[in-house]
N, C-alpha and C positions, 0 to 999 in steps of 0.2 A: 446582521453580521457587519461587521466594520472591519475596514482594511486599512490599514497605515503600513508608512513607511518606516523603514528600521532606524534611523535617527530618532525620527520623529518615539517609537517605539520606547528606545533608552529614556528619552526626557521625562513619559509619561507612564513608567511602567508600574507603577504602584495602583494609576487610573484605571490604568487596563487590565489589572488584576480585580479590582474594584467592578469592573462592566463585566469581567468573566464569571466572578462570586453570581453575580444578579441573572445570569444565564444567558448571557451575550455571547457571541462567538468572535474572536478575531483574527486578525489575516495580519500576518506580516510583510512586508513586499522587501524587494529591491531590484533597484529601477525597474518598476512597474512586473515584476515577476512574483509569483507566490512562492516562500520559501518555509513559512509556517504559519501554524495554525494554534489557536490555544483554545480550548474547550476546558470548559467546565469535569474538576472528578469527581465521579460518584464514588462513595465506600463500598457500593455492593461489587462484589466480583462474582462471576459466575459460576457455578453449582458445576460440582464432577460431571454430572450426569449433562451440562450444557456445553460444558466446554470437549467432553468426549463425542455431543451429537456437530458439535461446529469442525471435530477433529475428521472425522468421519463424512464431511459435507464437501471437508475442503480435498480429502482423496477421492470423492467420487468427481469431484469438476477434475481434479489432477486427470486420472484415469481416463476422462471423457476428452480431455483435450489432447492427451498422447494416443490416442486411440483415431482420432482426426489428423494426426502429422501423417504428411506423406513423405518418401523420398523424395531430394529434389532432382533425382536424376530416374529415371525411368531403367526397371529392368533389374535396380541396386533395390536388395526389399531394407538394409539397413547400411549405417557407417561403416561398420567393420567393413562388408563385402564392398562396397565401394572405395576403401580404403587398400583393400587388399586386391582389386584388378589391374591396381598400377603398377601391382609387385611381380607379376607373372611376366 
């Protein structure tokens, strides 16, 4: 993986598309910060059947993580009702 700077990046980009073909990875910076990335595409895209099991992966981590939130105030079990003991 190589990283260059975004200057640097403009002057040489035909290079760096040339190192991406070959399976290189590279990093764009500015002032020393990562701002992108350029990888190599494949043609294949994934299968109904792969892209419904990655659909299905990504609401069980959802579900698992909202299932870990707590209230931040103790006593409130959601917003609403925290929302609505200012009202009374």
């Amino acid at each position: 993986m190589q990283s260059i700077p975004v200057h640097q990046a403009k002057d040489r980009f035909s290079a760096l598309l040339q190192a991406v073909e070959a399976g290189e990875e590279v990093v764009i910076t500015r002032h020393g910060k990562k701002i992108a990335r350029i990888v190599h595409e494949t043609d294949e895209s994934p299968s109904d059947a792969e892209r419904e099991r990655i659909r299905q992966e990504a609401l069980a981590r959802l579900r698992a993580f909202q299932a870990g939130v707590k209230p931040a105030v103790p006593g409130y079990s959601d917003w609403k009702s925290l929302r609505d003991a200012g009202r009374k």
